[in-house]
PyMOL Python script that loads the backbone (N, CA, C, O; Angstrom):
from pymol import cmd

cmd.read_pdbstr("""\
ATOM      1  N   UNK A   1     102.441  94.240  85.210  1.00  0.00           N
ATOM      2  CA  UNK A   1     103.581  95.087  85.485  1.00  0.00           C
ATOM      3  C   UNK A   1     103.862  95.026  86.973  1.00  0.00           C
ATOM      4  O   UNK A   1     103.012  95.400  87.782  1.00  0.00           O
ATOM      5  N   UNK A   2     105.322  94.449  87.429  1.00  0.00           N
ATOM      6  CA  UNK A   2     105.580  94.766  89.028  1.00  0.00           C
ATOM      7  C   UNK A   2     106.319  95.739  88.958  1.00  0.00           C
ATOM      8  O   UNK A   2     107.031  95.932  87.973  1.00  0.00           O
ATOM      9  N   UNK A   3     106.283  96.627  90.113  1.00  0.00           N
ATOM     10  CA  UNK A   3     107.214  97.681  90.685  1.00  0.00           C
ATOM     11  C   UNK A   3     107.769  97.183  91.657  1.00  0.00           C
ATOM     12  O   UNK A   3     107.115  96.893  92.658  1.00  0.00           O
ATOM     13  N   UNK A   4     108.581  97.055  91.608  1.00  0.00           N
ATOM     14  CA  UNK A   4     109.653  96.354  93.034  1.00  0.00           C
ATOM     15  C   UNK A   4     109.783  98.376  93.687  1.00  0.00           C
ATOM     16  O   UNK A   4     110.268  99.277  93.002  1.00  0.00           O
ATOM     17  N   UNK A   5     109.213  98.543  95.070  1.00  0.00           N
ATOM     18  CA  UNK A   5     108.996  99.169  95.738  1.00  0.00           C
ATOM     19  C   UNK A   5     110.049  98.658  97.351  1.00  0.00           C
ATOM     20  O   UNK A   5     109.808  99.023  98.501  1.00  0.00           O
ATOM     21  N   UNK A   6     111.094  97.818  96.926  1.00  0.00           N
ATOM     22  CA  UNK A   6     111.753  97.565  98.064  1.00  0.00           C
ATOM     23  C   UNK A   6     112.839  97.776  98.148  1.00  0.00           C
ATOM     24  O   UNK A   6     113.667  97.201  97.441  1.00  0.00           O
ATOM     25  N   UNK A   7     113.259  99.011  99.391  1.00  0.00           N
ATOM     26  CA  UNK A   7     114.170  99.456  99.272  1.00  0.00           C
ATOM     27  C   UNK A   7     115.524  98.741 100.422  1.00  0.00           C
ATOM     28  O   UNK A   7     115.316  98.080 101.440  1.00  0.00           O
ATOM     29  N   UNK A   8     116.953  99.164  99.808  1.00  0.00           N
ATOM     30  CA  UNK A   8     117.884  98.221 100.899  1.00  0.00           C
ATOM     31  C   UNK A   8     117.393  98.153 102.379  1.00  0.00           C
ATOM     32  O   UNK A   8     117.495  97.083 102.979  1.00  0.00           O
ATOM     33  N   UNK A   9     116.952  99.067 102.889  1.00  0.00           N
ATOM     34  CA  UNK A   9     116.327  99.369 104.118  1.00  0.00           C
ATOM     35  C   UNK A   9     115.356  99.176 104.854  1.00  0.00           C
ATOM     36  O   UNK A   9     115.331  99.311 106.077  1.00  0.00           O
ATOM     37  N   UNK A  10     113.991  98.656 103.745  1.00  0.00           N
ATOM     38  CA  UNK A  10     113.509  97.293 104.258  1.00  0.00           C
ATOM     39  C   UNK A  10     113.026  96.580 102.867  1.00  0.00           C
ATOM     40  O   UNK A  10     112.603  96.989 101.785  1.00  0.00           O
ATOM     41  N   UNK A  11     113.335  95.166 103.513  1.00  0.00           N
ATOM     42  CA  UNK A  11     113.138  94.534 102.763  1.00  0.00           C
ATOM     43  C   UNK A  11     112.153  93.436 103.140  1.00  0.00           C
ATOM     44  O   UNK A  11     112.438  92.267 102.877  1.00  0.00           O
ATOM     45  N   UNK A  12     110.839  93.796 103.831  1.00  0.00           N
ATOM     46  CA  UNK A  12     109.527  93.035 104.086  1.00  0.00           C
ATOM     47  C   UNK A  12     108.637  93.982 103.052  1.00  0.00           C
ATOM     48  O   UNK A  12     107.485  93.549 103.016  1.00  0.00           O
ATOM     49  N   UNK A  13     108.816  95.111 102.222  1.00  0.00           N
ATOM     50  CA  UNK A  13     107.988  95.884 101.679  1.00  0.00           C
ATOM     51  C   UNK A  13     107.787  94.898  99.717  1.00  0.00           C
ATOM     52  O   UNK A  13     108.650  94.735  98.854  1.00  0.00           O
ATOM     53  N   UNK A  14     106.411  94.513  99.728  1.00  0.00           N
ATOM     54  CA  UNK A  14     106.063  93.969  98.457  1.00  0.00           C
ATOM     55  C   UNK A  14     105.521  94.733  97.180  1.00  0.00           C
ATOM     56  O   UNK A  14     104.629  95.567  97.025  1.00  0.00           O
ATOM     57  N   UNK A  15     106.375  94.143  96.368  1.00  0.00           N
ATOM     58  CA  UNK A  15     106.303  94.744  94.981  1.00  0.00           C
ATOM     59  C   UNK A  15     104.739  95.031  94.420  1.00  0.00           C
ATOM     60  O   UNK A  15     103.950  94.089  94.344  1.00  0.00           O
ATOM     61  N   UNK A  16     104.357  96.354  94.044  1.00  0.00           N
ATOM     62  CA  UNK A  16     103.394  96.781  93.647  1.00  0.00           C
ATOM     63  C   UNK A  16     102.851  96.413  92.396  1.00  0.00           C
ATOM     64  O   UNK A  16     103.578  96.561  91.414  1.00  0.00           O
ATOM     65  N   UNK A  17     101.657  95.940  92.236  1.00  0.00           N
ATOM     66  CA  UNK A  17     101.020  94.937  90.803  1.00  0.00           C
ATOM     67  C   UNK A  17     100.003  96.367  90.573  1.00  0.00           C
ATOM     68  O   UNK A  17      99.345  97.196  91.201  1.00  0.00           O
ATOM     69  N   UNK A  18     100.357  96.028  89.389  1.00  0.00           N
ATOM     70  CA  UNK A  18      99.322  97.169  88.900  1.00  0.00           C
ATOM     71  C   UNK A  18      98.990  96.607  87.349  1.00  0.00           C
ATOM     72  O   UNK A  18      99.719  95.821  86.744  1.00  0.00           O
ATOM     73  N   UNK A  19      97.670  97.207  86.809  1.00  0.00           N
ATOM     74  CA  UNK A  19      97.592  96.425  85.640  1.00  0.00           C
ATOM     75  C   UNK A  19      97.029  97.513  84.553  1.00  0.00           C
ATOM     76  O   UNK A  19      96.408  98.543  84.815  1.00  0.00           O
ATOM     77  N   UNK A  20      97.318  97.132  83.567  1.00  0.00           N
ATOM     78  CA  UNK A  20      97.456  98.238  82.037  1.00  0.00           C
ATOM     79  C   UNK A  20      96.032  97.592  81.601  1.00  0.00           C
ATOM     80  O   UNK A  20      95.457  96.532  81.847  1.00  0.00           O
ATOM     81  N   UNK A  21      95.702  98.917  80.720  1.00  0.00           N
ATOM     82  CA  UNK A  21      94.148  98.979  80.664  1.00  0.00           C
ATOM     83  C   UNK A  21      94.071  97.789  79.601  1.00  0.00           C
ATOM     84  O   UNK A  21      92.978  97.237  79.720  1.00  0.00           O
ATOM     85  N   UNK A  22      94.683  97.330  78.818  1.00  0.00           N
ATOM     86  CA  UNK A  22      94.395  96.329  78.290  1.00  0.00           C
ATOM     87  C   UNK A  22      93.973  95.153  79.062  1.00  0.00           C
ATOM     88  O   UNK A  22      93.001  94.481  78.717  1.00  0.00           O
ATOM     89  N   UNK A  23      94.921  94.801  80.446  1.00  0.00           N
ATOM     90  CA  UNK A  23      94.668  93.618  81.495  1.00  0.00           C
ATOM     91  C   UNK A  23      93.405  93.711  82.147  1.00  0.00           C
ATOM     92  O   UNK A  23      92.835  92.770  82.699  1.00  0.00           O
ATOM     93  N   UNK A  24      92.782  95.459  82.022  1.00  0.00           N
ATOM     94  CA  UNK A  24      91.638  94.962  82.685  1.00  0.00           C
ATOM     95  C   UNK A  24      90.149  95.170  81.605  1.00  0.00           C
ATOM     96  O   UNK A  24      88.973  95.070  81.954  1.00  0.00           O
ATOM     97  N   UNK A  25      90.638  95.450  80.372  1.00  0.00           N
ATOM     98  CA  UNK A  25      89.776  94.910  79.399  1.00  0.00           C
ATOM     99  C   UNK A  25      89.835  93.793  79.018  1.00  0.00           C
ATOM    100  O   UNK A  25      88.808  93.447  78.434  1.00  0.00           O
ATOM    101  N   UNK A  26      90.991  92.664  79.122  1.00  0.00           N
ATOM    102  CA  UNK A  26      90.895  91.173  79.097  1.00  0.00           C
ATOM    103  C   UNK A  26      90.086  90.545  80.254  1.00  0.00           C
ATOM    104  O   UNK A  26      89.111  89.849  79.972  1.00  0.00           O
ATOM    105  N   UNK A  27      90.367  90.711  81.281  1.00  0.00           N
ATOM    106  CA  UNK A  27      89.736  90.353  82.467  1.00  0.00           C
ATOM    107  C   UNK A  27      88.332  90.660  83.087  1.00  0.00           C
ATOM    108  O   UNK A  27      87.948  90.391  84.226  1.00  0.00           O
ATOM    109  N   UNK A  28      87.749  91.198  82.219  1.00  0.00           N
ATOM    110  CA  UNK A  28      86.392  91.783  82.558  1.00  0.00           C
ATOM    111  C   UNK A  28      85.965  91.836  81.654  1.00  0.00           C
ATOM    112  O   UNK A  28      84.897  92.446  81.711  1.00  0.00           O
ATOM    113  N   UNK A  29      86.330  91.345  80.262  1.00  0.00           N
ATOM    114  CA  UNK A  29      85.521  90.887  78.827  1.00  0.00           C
ATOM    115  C   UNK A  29      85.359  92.350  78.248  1.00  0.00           C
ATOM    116  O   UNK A  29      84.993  92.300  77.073  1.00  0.00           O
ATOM    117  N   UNK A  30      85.491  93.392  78.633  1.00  0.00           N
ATOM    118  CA  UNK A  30      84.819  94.531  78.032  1.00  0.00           C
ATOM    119  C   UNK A  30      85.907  95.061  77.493  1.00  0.00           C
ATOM    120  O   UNK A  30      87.013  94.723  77.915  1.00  0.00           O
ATOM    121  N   UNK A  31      85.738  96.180  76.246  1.00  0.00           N
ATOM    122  CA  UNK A  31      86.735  97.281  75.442  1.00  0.00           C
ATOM    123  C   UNK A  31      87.972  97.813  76.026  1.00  0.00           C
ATOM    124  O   UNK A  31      87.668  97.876  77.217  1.00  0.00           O
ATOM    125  N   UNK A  32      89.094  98.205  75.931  1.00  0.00           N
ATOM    126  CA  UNK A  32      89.732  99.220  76.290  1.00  0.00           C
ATOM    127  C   UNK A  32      89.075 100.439  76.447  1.00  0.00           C
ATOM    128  O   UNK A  32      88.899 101.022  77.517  1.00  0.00           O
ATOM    129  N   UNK A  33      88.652 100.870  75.130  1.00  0.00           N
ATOM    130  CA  UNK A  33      87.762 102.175  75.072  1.00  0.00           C
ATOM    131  C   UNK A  33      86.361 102.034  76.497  1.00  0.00           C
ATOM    132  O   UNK A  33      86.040 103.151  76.903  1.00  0.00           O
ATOM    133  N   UNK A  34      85.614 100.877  77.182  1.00  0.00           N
ATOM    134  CA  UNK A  34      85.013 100.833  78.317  1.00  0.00           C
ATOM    135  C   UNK A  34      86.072 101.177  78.776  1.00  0.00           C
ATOM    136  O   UNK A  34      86.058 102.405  78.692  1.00  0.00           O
ATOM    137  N   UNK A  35      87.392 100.731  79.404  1.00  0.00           N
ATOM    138  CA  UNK A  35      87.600 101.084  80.475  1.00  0.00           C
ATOM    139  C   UNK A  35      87.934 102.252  80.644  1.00  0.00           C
ATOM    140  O   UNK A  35      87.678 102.798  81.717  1.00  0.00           O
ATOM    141  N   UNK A  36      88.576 102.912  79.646  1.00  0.00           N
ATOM    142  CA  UNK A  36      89.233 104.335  79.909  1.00  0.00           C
ATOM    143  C   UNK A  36      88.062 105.147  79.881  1.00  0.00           C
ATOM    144  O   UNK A  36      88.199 106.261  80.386  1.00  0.00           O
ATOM    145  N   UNK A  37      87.123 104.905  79.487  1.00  0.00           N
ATOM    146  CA  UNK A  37      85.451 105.632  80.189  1.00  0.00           C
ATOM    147  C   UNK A  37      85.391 105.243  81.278  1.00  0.00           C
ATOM    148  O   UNK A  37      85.508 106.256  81.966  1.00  0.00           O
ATOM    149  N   UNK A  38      85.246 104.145  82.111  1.00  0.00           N
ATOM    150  CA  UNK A  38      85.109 104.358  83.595  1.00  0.00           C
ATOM    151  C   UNK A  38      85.878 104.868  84.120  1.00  0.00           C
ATOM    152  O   UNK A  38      85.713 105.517  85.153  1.00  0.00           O
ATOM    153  N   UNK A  39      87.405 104.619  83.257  1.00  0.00           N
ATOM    154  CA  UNK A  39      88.719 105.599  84.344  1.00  0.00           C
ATOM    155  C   UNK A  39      88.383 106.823  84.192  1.00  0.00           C
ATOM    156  O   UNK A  39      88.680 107.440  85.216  1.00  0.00           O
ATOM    157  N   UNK A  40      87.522 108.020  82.787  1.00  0.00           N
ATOM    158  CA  UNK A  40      87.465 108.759  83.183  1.00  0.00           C
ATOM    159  C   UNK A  40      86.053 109.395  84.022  1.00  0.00           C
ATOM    160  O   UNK A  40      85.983 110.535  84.483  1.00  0.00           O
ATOM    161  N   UNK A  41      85.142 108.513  84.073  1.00  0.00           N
ATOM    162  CA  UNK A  41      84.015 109.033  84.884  1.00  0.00           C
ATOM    163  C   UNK A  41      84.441 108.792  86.488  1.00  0.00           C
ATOM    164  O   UNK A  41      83.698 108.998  87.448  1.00  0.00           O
ATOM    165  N   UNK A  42      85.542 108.402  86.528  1.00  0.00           N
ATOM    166  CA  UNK A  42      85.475 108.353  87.837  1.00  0.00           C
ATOM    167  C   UNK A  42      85.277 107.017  88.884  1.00  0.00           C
ATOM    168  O   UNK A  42      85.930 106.795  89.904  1.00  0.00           O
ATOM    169  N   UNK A  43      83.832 105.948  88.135  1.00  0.00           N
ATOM    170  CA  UNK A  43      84.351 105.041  88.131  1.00  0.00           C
ATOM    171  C   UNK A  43      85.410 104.083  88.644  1.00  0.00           C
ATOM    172  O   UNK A  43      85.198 103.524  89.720  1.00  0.00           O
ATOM    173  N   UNK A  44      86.283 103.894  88.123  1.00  0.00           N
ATOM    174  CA  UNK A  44      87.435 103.178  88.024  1.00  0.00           C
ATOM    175  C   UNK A  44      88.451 104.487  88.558  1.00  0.00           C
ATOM    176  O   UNK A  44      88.663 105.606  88.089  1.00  0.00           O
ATOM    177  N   UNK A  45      88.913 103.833  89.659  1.00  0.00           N
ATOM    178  CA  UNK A  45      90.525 104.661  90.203  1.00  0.00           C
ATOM    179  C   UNK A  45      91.589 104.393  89.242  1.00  0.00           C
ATOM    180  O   UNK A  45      91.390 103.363  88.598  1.00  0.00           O
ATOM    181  N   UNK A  46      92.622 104.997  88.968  1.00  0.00           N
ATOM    182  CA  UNK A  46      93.692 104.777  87.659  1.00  0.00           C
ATOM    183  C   UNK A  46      95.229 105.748  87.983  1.00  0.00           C
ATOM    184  O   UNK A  46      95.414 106.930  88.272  1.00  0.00           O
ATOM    185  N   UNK A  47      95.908 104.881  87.821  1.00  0.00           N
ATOM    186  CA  UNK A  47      97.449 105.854  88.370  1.00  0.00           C
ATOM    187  C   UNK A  47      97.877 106.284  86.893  1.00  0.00           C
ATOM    188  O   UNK A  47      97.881 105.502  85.943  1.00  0.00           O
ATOM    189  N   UNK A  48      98.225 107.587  86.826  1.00  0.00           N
ATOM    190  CA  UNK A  48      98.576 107.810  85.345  1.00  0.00           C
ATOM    191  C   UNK A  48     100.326 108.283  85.783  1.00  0.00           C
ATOM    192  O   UNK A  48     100.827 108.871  86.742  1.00  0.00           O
ATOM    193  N   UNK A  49     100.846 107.688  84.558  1.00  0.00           N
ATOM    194  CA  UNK A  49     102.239 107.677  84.282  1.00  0.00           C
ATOM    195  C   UNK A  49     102.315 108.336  83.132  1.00  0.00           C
ATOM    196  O   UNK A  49     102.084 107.740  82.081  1.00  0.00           O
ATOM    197  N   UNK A  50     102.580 109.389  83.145  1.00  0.00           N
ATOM    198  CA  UNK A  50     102.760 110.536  81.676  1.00  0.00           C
ATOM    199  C   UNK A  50     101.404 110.467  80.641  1.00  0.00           C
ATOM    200  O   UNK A  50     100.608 111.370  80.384  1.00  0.00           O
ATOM    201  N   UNK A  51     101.434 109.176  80.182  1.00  0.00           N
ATOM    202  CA  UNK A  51     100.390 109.202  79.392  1.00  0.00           C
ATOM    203  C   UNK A  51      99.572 107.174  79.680  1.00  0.00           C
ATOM    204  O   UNK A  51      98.729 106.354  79.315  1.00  0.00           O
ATOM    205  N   UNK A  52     100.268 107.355  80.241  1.00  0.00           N
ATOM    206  CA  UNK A  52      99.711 105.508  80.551  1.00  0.00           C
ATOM    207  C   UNK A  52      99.329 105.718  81.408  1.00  0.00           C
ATOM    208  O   UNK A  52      99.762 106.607  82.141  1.00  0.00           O
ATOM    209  N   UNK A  53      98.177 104.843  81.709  1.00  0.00           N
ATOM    210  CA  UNK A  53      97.075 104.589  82.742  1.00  0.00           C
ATOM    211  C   UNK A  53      97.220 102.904  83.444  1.00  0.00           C
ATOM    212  O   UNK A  53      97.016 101.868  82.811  1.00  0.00           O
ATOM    213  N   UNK A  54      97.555 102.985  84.656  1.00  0.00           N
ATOM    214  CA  UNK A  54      97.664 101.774  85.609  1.00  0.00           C
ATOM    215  C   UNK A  54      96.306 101.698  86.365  1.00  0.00           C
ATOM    216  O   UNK A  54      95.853 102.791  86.704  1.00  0.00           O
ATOM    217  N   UNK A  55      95.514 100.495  86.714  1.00  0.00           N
ATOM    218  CA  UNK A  55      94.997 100.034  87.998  1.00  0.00           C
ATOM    219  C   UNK A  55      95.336  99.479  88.865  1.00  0.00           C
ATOM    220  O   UNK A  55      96.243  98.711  88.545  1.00  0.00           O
ATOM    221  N   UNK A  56      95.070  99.431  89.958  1.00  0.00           N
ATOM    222  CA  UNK A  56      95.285  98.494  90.782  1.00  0.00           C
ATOM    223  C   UNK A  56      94.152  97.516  91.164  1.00  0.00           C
ATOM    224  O   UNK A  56      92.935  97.684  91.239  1.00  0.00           O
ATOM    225  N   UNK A  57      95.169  96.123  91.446  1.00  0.00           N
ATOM    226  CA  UNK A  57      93.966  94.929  91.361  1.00  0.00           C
ATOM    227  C   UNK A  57      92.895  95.561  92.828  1.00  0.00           C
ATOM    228  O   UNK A  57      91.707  95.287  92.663  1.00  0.00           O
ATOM    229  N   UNK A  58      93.094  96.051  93.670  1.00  0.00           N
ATOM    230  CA  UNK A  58      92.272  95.941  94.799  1.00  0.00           C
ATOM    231  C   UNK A  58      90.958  96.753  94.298  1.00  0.00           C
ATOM    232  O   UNK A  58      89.791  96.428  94.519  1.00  0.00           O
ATOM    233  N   UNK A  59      91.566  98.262  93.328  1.00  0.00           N
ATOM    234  CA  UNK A  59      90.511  98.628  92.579  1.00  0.00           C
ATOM    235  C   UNK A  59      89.797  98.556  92.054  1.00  0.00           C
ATOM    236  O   UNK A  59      88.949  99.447  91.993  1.00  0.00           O
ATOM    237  N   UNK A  60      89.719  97.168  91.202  1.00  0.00           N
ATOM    238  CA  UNK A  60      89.127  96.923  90.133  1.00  0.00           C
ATOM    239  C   UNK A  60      88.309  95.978  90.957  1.00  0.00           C
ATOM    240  O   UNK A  60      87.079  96.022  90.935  1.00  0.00           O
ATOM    241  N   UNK A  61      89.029  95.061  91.735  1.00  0.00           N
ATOM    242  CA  UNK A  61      88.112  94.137  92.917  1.00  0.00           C
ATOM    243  C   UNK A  61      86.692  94.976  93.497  1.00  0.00           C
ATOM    244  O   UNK A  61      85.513  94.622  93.501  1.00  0.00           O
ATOM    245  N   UNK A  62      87.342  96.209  93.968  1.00  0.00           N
ATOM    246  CA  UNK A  62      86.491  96.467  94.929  1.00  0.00           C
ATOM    247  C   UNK A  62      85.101  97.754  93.991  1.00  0.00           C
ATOM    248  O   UNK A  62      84.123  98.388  94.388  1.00  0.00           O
ATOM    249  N   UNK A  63      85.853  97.555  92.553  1.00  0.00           N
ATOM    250  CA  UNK A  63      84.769  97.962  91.456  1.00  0.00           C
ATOM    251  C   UNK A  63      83.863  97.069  91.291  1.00  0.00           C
ATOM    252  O   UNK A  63      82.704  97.411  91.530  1.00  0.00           O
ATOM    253  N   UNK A  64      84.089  95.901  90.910  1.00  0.00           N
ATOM    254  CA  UNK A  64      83.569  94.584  90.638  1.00  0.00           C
ATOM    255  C   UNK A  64      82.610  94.130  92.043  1.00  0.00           C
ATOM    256  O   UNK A  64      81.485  93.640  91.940  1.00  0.00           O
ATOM    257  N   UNK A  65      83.222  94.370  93.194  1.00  0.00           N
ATOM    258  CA  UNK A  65      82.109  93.867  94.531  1.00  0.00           C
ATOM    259  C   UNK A  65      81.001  94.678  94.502  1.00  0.00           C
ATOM    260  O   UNK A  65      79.867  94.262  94.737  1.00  0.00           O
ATOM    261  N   UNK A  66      81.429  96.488  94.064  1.00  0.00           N
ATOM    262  CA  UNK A  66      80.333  97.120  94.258  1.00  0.00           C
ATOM    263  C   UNK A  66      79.524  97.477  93.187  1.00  0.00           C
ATOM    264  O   UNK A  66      78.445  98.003  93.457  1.00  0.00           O
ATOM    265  N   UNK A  67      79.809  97.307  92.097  1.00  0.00           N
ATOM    266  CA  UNK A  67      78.906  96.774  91.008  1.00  0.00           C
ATOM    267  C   UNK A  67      78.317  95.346  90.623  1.00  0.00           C
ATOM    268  O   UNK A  67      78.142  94.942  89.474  1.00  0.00           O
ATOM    269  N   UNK A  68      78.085  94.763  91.626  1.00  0.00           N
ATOM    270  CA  UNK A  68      77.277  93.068  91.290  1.00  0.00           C
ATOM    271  C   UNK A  68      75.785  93.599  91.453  1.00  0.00           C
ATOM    272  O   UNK A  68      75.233  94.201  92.373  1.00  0.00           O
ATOM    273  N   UNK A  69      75.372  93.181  90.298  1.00  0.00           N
ATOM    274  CA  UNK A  69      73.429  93.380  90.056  1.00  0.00           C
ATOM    275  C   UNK A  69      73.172  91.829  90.787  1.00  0.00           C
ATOM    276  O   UNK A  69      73.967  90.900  90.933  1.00  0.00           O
ATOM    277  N   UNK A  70      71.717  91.954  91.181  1.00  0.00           N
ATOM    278  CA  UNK A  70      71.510  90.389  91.195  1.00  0.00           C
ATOM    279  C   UNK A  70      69.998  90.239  90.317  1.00  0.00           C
ATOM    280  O   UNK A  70      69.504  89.128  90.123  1.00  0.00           O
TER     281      UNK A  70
END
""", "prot")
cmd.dss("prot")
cmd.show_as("cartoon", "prot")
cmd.util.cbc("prot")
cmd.orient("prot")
C-alpha cells in the first residue's frame, strides 16, 4: 500500500509504504494470527486505520535486527 503524502507545496516529500499484516506474514514465513500477537504484545509497532492494521517496513526491519538469535 503507498500513501502519496505529497503535497502541491512540496514536492521532495516521499510516498509512505506501509504493509498489511498479511505482507508481513508472507515475508517472515509466519501466521497472520503471529503477527497480530506481536502487534498486540507490543512487539511489533502497527498504525491502525479503523480496524486495519499497517506496518512499517523500517519496523519490521528494525524487529527483525533486534530479534536475530545466533
Amino acid at each position: 500500500m503507498m500513501i502519496n503524502t505529497t503535497s502541491p507545496d512540496n514536492e521532495n516529500e516521499r510516498p509512505i509504504r506501509l504493509l498489511k499484516v498479511s505482507d508481513v506474514a508472507r515475508m517472515t514465513q509466519v501466521s497472520p494470527s503471529q503477527v497480530y500477537t506481536m502487534i498486540q504484545e507490543g512487539m511489533l509497532p502497527a498504525v491502525r486505520f479503523g480496524t486495519a492494521l499497517r506496518v512499517r517496513p523500517e519496523d519490521l526491519q528494525k524487529f527483525i535486527e533486534e530479534n536475530i538469535t545466533s
